[in-house]
C-alpha positions, -999 to 999 in steps of 0.1 A, spaced: 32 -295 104 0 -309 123 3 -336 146 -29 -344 164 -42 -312 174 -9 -293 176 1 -273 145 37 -271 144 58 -242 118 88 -257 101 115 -249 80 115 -273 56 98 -267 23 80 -307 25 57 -291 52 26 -315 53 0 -280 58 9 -250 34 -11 -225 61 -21 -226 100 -61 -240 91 -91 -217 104 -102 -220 139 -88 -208 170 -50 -216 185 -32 -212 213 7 -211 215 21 -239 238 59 -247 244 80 -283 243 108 -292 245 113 -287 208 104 -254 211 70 -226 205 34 -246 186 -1 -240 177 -23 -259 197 -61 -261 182 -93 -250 205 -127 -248 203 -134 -215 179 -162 -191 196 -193 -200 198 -220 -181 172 -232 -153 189 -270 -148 182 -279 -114 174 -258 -89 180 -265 -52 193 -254 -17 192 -221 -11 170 -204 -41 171 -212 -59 137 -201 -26 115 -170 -21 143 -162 -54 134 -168 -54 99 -145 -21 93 -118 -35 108 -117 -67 86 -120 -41 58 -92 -14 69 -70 -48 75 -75 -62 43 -68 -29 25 -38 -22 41 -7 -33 34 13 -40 69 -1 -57 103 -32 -39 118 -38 -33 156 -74 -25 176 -75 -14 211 -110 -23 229 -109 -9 264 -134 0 293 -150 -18 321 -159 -57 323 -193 -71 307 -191 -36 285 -188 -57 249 -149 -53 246 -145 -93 243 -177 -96 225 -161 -71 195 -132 -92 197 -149 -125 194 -168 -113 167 -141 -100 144 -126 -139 152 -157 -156 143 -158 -126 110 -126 -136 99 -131 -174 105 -156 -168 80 -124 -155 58 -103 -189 62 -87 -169 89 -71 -185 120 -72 -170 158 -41 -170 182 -51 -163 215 -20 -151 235 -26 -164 268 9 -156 283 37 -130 287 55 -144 261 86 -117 251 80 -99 215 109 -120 203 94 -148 202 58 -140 189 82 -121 162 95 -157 152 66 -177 156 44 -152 139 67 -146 111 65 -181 98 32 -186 93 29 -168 54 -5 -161 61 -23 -133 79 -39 -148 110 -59 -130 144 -35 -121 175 -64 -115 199 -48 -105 236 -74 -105 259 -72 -87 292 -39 -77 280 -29 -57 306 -33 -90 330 -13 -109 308 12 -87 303 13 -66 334 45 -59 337 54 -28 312 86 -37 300 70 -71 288 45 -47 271 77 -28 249 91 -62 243 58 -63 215 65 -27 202 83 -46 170 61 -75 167 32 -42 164 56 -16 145 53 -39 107 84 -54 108 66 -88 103 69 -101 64 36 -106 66 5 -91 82 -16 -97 111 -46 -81 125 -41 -74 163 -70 -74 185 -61 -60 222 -88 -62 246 -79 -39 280 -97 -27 313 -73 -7 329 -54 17 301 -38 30 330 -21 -2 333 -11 4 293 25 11 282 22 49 268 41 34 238 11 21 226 -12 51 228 -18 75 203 5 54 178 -14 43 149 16 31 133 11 1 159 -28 4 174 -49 18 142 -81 18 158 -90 26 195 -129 21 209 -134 26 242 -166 12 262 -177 38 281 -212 21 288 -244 9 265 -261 33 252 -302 40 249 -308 26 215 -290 -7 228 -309 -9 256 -337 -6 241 -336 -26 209 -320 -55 235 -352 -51 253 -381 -55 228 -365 -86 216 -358 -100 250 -381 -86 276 -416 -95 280 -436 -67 295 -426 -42 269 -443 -13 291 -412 -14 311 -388 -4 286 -390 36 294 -381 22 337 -349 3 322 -335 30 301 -341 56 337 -328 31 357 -297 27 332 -288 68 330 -283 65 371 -253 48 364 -223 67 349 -214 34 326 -245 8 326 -228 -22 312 -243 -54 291 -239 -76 316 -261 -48 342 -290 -49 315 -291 -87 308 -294 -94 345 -321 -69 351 -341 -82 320 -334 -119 328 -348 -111 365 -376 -91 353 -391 -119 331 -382 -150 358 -407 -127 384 -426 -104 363 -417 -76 381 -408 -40 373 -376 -26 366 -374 -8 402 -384 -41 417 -363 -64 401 -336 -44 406 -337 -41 445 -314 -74 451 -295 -80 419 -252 -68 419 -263 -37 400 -268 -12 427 -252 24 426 -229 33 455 -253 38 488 -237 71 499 -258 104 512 -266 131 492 -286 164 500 -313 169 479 -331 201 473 -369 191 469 -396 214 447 -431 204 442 -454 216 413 -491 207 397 -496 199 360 -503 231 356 -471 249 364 -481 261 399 -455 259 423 -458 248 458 -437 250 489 -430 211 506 -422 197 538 -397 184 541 -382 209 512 -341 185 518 -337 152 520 -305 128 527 -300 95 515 -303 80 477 -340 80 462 -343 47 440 -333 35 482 -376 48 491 -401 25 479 -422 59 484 -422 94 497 -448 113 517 -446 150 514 -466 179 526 -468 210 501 -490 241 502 -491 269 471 -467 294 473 -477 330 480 -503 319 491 -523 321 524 -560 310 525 -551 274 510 -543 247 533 -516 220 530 -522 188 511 -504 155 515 -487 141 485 -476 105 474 -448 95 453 -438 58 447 -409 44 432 -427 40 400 -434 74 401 -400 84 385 -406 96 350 -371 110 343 -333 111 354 -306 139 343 -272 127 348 -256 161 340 -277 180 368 -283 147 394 -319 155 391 -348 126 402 -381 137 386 -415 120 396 -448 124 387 -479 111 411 -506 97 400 -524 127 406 -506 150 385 -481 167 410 -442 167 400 -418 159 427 -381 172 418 -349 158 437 -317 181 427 -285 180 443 -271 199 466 -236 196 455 -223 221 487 -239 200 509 -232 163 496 -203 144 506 -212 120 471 -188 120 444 -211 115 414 -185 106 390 -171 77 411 -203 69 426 -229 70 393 
């Protein structure tokens, strides 16, 4: 029964609405007892990158082929796309004459099992942040039944999650109640860099965002629209723009073992041959080097600038630059002497 924006299920078989209309809900309580109240639906989204559009459209597809409710699990860090997946399977099934109910408090599985239950057709139960909504774990096993199929009819469940540590285990590794599981463990190079030719405007920086992104151990949507949105505002470079936005790995020392070679493969001792601190820190480095096994050629003094850096390998720590002049400058970690912990840190 609808009654202004409030959409209200009933008993009686004169109901004035035969289903809950498409667009989004939220459930609200009276007096009389548990309602629908009608929001804005999500906004369009533009263009969408990476995965997301076949993630979404696979779940819509597994749903409708299946005969009981559906879950999917989205977790991993803020800004990484887990609410954008989840909007977008909304504003998919919206397209379907779907309905969204956003569950905005702890209410007890009981109750969603009513409420739920009388609406005889398949609607969207998106939990967002779930594990801040329901953070206490025995409200989580309240929803095992509302999750297990015991509904008469179907839903499609769509839990978004930061902390899985904060999940019940009861709803791991239980397809029977969570079909599908993604976890956001970062964006990944092709994102980065299809996000970037349509949004950034000196495409020559596109290699320095995709380096700068691999320094971090999850580089997040929220990290590379910042950095792209400050790069076009001052038409800077990526290392520039980057010096003052919230983006910045942890600042702790590491000892780095430093090896200097020309372009043609001869090798060359430097001094200093360690150095502390964090490199993308330097706007440059000044280092003296002189050919190994060698004793009639004098030192040289070498330049390296920030935009030197040509390459980054995550798995070995490893800085690479390259000077204008030809000469390759290699930062690797000296895990015995660093006091950084990479995995917490980058």
């Amino acid at each position: 029964m609808q009654s202004g924006d409030s959409f209200i299920p009933i008993a009686s078989k004169e109901s004035l609405l035969e289903r809950l209309p498409p667009g989004n809900f939220t459930i609200e309580q009276s007096m009389s007892g548990f309602f629908f109240k009608r929001i804005d639906k999500f906004q369009p989204l533009g263009k969408v990158y990476g995965n997301l559009n076949s993630w979404a459209d696979r779940t819509l597809e597994t749903f409708a082929k299946r005969d009981v409710s559906t879950g999917i699990l989205l977790t991993g860090e803020k800004g990484s796309g887990k609410s954008l997946l989840g909007r977008l399977i909304s504003l998919k099934a919206y397209e379907q004459n779907m309905a969204t109910v956003l569950v905005n408090n702890p209410f007890p599985g009981p109750i969603l099992l009513d409420l739920l239950g009388k609406l005889t057709e398949p609607v969207v139960v998106f939990f967002d942040e779930f594990e801040k909504v329901y953070n206490d774990l025995k409200e989580q096993q309240t929803l095992l039944s509302l999750m297990d199929g015991t509904l008469s009819t179907k839903h499609l469940f769509v839990i978004t999650c930061n902390d899985t540590w904060r999940l019940s285990d009861f709803l791991l590794n239980r397809p029977g109640r969570i079909f599908y599981y993604i976890e956001f463990d970062g964006i990944k190079e092709d994102f980065i860099k299809e996000y970037c030719q349509d949004n950034l405007n000196n495409k020559s920086e596109i290699d320095n965002v995709v380096k700068i992104s691999a320094i971090f151990e999850k580089f997040n949507f929220d990290m590379l629209k910042a950095l792209v949105e400050e790069m076009n505002r001052y038409n800077e470079s990526a290392m520039k723009a980057i010096e003052l936005l919230n983006i910045t790995p942890t600042k702790q020392n590491v000892t780095y073992k430093l090896s200097i070679e020309d372009k043609k493969g001869k090798k060359y001792h430097s001094s200093p041959n360690e150095w502390d601190g964090f490199p993308l820190e330097k706007d440059k480095f000044n280092i003296s080097a002189i050919a190994k096994d060698s004793e009639d050629e004098d030192w040289i003094y070498l330049e390296f600038l920030n935009t030197h850096l040509k390459q980054f390998d995550p798995s070995s720590k490893t800085f690479t630059y390259v000077n204008d002049k030809g000469y390759i400058l290699t930062f690797e970690s000296d895990k015995k002497k660093s006091t950084m912990y990479w995995g917490d840190a980058i």
